[in-house]
N, C-alpha and C positions, 0 to 999 in steps of 0.2 A: 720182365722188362723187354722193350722191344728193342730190336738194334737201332741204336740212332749213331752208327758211324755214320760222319764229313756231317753231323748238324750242328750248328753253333749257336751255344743256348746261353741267357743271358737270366742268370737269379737275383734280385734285389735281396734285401738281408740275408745274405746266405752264410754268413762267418757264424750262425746258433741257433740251435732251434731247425723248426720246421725245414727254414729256409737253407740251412746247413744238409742237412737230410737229404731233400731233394737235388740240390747241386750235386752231392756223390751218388745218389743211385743214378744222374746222368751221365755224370764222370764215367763210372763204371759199365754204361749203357754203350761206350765207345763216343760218347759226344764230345764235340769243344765247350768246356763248360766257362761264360764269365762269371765269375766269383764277384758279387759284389760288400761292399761294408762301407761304413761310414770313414774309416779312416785305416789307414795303409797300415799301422802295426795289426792290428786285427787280420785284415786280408790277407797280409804277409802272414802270418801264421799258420792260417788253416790253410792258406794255399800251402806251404812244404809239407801242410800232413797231409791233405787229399794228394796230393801229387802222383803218389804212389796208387792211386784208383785211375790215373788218366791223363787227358787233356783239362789241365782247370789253368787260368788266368784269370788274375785278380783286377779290379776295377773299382775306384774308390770315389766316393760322392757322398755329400751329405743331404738326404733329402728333406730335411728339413728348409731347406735354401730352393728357392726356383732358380736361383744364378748357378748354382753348383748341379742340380738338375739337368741344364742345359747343358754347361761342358762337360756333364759326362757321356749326354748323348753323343756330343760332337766328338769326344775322344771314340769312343763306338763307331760314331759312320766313319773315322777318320780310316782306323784300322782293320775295318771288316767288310768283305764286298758285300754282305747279307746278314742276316739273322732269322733261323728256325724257328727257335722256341724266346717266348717273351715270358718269362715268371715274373709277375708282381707281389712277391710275396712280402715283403717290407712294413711294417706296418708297428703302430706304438700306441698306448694308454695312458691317462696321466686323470689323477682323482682330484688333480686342482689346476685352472686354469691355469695356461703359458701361449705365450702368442712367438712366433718364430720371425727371422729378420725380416719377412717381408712385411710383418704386421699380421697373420692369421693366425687362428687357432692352430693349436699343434696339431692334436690328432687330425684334423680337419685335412691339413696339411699336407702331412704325409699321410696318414692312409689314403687319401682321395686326389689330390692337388698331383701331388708328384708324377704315379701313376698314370695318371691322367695324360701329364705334358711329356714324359717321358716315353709313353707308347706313341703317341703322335710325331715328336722329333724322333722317332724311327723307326714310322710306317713305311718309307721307303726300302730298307734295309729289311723288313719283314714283306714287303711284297714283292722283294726280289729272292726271298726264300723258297726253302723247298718248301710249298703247301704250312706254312710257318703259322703258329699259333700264339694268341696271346692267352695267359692263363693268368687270373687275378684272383689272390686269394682274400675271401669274403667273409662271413660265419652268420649263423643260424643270429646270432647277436642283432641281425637286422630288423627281426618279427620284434614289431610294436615300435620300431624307430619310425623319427618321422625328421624331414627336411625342412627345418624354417627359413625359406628362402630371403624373410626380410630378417635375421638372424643367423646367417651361417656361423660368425664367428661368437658367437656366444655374447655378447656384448649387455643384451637387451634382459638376457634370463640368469635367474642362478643355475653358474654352470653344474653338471653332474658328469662325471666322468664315464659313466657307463654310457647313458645320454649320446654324451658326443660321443664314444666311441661304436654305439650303433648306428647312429646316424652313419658316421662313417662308410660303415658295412653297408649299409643300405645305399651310398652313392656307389660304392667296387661294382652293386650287382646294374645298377642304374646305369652309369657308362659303358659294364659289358654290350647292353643292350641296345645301347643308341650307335658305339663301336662295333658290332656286330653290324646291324644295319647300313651304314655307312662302309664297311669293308664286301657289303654283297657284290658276288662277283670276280674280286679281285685272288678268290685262292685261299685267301687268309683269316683265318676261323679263331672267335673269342670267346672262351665261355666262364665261368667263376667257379666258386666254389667254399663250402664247407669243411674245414680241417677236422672239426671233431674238436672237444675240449682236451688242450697239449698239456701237456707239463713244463709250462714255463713258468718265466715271473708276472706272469697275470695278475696274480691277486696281488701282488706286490706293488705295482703298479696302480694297482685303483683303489686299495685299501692303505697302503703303505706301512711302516714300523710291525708293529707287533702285531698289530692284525693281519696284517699280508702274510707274515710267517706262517702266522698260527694257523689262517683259511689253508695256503700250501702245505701245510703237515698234515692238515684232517684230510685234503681234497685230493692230495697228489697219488696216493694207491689207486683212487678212481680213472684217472685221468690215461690220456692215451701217450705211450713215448713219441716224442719227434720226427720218429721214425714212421710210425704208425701216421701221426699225422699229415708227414707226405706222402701218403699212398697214393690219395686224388689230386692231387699236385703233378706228381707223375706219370699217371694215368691217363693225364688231359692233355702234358706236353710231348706227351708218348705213344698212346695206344690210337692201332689203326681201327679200332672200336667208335672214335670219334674224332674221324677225320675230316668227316664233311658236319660235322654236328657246332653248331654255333649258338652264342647268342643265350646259353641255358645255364641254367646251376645245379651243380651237383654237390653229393652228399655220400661218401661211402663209396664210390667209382659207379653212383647211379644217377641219375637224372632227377629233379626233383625240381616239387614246384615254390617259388619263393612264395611272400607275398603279396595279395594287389599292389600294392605301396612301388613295390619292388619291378612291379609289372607294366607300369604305367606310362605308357609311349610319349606322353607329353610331358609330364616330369623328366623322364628321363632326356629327351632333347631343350628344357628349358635348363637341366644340370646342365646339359655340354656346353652350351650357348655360357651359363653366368662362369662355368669354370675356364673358356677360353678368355674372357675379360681379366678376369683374376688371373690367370697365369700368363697374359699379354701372349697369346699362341697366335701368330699369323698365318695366314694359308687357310 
């Protein structure tokens, strides 16, 4: 790990999992780490046990909400002159449709939606950073996804869980890219990323009851710990390896190439363009 004393680093789900992970190996890097969760018993918790690794403060939002979204940024620029490191790592599955208070698909939602308006309401705070980076976590999940623009929220198809949670994946790498391009110049570097298959409740989630178990019990000795999984996590909002590198996806703390889908400069500013509408983002 690199030293990252006086950098003030900002993790979305970080209360388990990946995203837990990586908040303490920056805790313990010497950073100010924001802890975030959806809700304050959660935060509160793991914040008194990271405690003892560092600087962590906890921060609670629900992203599933663009209203709650918003005042979390606003509580962020309220109390921080900047922000270093941006982790989006937050992100959820579900193997049966659910549409959240605004009216959108969940997954859709949060994995892409939030992310999205939450790095923008605090681009300012990142381009008053030291050389501050945004780092969004993506997956391999994206190869064969595809974007139905006249369909984002599932309305029109029988949904599929996996479906929409690639799709997903494939807007994190789409916005790094139009986000990247849009931040040239200003210092401030974005790039994505593959976790590697974690040992969470994944199949839980897309298969649910007794199947979810049962895939977790065959699959889980394969799989990588949480640990392991934020290796390239921390990697990206750390290492002076890729400091000037934007704009790319990695995989294992290497550079890799997505796919065209993924690559596709007009797609990806027709996502920015339809997800500022959708999230009412001004400026």
């Amino acid at each position: 790990m690199t030293d990252m004393s006086g950098r003030i680093c900002l993790v979305t789900g970080a209360t388990r999992g990946i995203g837990r992970a990586t908040a303490e190996a920056l805790a313990k890097s010497g950073a100010q780490v924001l802890l975030h969760g959806r809700d304050s018993a959660s935060v509160g918790a793991v914040c008194r046990e990271m405690i003892r690794y560092g600087q962590v403060t906890g921060v609670v939002g629900d992203l599933s909400s663009l209203a709650a979204v918003r005042k979390l940024a606003a509580e962020i620029s309220a109390q921080y002159p900047r922000l270093d490191v941006l982790v989006n790592n937050a992100g959820t599955g579900t193997r049966r449709r659910q549409v959240t208070v605004d009216g959108y698909e969940r997954t859709f939602a949060i994995n892409h939606l939030a992310p999205f308006l939450l790095t923008n309401l605090l681009l300012d705070k990142l381009k008053a950073g030291n050389a501050a980076r945004v780092v969004t976590v993506s997956s391999m999940a994206h190869r064969g996804a595809t974007l139905d623009f006249d369909d984002l929220n599932w309305e029109k198809r029988k949904f599929k869980g996996l479906g929409a949670y690639g799709a997903s994946k494939l807007a994190n790498i789409l916005f790094t890219v139009e986000l990247a391009s849009r931040l040239a110049g200003t210092g401030v570097t974005a790039n994505c990323l593959h976790p590697g298959v974690v040992a969470t409740n994944i199949f839980a989630a897309f298969f649910g009851g007794r199947t979810g178990k049962v895939f977790s019990m065959l699959f889980r000795p394969f799989m990588l710990s949480p640990a392991d999984g934020a290796k390239t996590s921390i990697y990206l909002a750390s290492s002076p390896e890729v400091a000037n590198v934007t704009g790319k996806f990695f995989d294992k703390c290497r550079e890799v190439a997505p796919t065209p889908a993924a690559q596709d400069l007009g797609v990806a500013k027709r996502l920015w363009e339809v997800s500022a509408k959708l999230t009412r983002l001004t400026g």
